[in-house]
N, C-alpha and C positions, 0 to 999 in steps of 0.2 A: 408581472412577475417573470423573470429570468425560463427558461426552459431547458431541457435537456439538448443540446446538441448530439447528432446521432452519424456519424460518417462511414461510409462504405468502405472496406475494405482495399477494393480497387483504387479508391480514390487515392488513400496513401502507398500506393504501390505506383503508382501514374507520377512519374517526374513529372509531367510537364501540367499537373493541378495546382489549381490557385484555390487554398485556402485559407487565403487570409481571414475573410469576413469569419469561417466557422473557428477558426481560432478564436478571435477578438469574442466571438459571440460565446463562447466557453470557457475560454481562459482568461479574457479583458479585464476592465474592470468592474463592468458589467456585469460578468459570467458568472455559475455557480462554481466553476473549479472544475468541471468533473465533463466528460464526452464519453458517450459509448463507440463502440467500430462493432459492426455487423459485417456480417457474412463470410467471417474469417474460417478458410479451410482446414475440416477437422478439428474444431475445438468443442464440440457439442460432443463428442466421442472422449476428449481427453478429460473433460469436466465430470462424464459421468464415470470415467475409470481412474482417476482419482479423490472427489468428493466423499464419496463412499467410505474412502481410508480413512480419512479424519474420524470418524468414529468409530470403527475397528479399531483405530490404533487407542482410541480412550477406554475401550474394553477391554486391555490386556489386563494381565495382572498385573498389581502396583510395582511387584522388583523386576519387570522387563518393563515398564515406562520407567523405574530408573535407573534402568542401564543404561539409557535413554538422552538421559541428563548430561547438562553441562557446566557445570556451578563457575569455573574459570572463564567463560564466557558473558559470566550475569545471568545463564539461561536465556542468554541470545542463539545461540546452537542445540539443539536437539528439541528433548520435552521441554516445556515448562506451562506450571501449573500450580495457583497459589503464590506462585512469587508477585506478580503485580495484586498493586492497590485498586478496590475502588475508591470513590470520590470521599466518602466516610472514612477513610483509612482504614476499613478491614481489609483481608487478604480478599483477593477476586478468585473463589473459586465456581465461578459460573464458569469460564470459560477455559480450556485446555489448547497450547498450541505448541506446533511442531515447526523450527524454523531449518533451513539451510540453507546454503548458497547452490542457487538452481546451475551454475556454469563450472565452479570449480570445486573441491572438494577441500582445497587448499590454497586458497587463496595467494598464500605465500610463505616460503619456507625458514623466512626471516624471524628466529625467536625472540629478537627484541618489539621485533609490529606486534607478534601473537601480543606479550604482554604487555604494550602500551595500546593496542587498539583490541582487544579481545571481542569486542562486541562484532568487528569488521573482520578481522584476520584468524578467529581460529577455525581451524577446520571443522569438517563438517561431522556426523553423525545419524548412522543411520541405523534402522531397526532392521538388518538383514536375517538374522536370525526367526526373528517372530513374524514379521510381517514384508520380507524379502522384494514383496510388489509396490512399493512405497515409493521407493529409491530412484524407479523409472519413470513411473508415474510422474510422479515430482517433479523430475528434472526437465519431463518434455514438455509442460504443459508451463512451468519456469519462465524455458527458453524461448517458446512461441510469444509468453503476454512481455519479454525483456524484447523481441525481434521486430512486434508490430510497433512497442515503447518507443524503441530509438528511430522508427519510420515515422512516426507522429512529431515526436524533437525535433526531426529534420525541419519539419512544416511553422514546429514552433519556433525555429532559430530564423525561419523567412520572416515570420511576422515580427519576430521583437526587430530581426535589423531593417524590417519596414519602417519601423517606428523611429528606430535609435540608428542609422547608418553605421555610426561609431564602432556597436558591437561587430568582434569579431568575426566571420562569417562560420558558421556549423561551431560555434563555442558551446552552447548548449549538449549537443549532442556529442561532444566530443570528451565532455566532461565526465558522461553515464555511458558514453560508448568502449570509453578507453579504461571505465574500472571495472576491478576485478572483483568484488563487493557485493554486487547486487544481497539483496536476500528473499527469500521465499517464507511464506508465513501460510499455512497450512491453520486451519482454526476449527477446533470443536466447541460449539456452545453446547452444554450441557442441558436436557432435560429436564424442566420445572418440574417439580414435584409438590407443588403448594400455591395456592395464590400469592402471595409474595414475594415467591421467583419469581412467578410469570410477569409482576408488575414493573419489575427490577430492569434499569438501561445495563445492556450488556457492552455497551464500550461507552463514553460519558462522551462530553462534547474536547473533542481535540482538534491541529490540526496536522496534519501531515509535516515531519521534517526535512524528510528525503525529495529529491528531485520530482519524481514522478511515481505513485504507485497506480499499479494494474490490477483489480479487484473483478472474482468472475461473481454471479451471480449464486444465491445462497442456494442451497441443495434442504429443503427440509428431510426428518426422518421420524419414523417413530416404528416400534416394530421391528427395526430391520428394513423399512420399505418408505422409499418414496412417498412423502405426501405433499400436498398443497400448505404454502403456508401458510397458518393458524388464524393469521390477524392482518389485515388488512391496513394497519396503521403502524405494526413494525417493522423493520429492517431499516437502512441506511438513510437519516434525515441529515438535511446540509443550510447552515444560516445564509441566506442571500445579501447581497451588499446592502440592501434596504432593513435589515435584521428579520426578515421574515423568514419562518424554516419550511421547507421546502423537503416532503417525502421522493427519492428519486428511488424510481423501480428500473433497474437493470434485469434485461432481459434475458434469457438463460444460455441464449445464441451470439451474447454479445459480450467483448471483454471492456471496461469500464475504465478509465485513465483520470487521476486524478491530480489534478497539481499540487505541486508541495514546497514548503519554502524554498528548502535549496536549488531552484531552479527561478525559483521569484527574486531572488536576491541577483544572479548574475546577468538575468532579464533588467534588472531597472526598476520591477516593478510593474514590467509590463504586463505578465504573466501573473497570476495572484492564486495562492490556494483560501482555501475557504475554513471555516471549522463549521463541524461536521460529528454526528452520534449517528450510535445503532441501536433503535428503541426492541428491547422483547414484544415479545407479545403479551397482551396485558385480560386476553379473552379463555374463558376456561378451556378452549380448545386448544389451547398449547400447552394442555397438563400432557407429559410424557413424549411432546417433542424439540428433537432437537434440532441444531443449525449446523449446518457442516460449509466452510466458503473460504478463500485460497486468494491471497493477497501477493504481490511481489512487489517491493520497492528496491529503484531505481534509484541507487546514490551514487554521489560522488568520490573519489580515491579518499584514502585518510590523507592523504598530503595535496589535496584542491584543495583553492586556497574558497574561501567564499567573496570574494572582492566582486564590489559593482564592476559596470561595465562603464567606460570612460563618461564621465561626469563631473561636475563639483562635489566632492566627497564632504566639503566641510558645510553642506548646506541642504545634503541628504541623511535623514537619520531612520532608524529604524522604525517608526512610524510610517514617516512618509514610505516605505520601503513596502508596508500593509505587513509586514511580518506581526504575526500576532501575539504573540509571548511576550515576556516582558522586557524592556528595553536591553536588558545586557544580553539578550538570546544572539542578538548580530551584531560582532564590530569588526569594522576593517580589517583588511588579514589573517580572519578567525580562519582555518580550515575545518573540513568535511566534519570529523567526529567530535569536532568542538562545537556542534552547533546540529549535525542530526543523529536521529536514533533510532533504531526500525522498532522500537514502540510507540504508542500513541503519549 
């Protein structure tokens, strides 16, 4: 069975490191999708002063979360909560999330992108008023899991043109480097209050659309106060290439990198994300706690195109590609927002 690859901080800060093998061993074909980096400076500090927000900010009152709002967006910018489905097609309100773009606040000033990409290009949205420490919070702890993102790319664009000479050299990274996009996904799961919440998967089996997301470890709460979490069998499970699902515990010191299509498609294939759920907790000790935990995906511009990388095009299909959706998810020439979504 596959294992967590786990890399040092220094390593990706070290030009002159070779890691091929810890790529191939996590990203391959082989890999589960997912690598941790340890010992990144200061982030054990930025996790505990923002985690915390996530649920203050689901304690306000309901007309300052929707000031919050941003319905022109899909509720890709600000609150949102109840707009997404579970797998049953009820509304999901288990889960409340706060999304922004951690680098700009306006992506771009252009009102025709706002309304054909609104998901990518509207500005941002913040609780300055109610909750003023949010904004900062956010943005630093954004910028750090988008700064180690693109030092990892780098490593990834060595391994794919190991593989593939063809590819461009730094195409990968230059893709997520050069947009203006990213977004930050801030996540309150809400507080079972029944055995039947408790049983309930709080995100269902997806896979990642975007390039690369950055995932800190979960912060339980109950109280107001830190606690351990409840159950021993929930939080982030991932299907291995063998179809066997794999519990990956991310450690509270460590920021988590996960692959995602858009980054597998301009790899070749070489590169592969995985699909992947985040089980609740299902033991009576998770009556009255909650989950508080802070995602950033790494996309590409609305105008990348998703094109392989030099190949026979008429004899690679989305299959072979591993993309996991249904076949018309990828066709040649599609660009970025034709094809990702910073939801699951």
């Amino acid at each position: 069975m596959a294992q967590v690859v786990t890399l040092d901080y220094q390593q990706l800060t070290d030009p002159g490191a070779d890691l091929l093998d810890e790529i191939e061993k996590a990203y391959g074909p082989s890999g589960l999708g997912i690598l941790t980096v340890a010992n990144v400076p200061g982030l054990p500090a930025l996790r505990q002063r923002l985690l915390p927000l996530a649920q203050r900010f689901a304690e306000l009152p309901e007309e300052a979360k929707r000031r919050c709002e941003d319905p022109d967006s899909l509720y890709n910018f600000g609150w949102s909560h109840g707009v997404e489905s579970l797998q049953d097609g009820r509304p999901d309100r288990n889960k409340g999330s706060y999304y922004a773009n951690p680098l700009h606040d306006r992506p771009t000033e252009d009102a025709q992108l706002m309304r054909s990409y609104p998901m990518y290009c509207r500005p941002n949205v913040w609780p300055n008023e109610n909750l003023p420490e949010l904004e900062p919070a956010f943005r630093e702890l954004g910028r750090l899991i988008i700064d180690i993102g693109l030092l990892l790319t780098r490593h990834c664009d060595r391994y794919a043109q190991s593989k593939n000479p063809r590819i461009p050299p730094g195409r990968l990274e230059a893709a997520i480097g050069s947009s203006p996009c990213p977004k930050g996904r801030l996540l309150h799961y809400f507080p079972a209050t029944s055995a039947d919440d408790a049983s309930a998967s709080w995100c269902g089996w997806h896979t990642d659309h975007g390039s690369l997301t950055g995932l800190m470890a979960a912060m339980y709460m109950k109280d107001g106060k830190v606690v351990p979490g409840p159950d021993e069998r929930a939080g982030l499970h991932i299907r291995d290439r063998e179809g066997q699902v794999v519990r990956v515990r991310i450690p509270a010191d460590h920021i988590a990198y996960q692959m995602g299509e858009a980054m597998q498609v301009p790899s070749g294939g070489l590169l592969r994300a995985t699909p992947h759920y985040v089980q609740a907790p299902t033991s009576a000790a998770a009556l009255g706690v909650s989950r508080n935990t802070f995602a950033v995906f790494m996309q590409p511009r609305w105008d990348e195109p998703m094109d392989l990388p030099p190949c026979d095009h008429s004899t690679v299909s989305a299959a072979d590609m591993g993309v996991a959706r249904q076949p018309s998810a990828w066709l040649p020439g599609a660009f970025g927002p034709e094809f990702c979504d910073t939801r699951p």
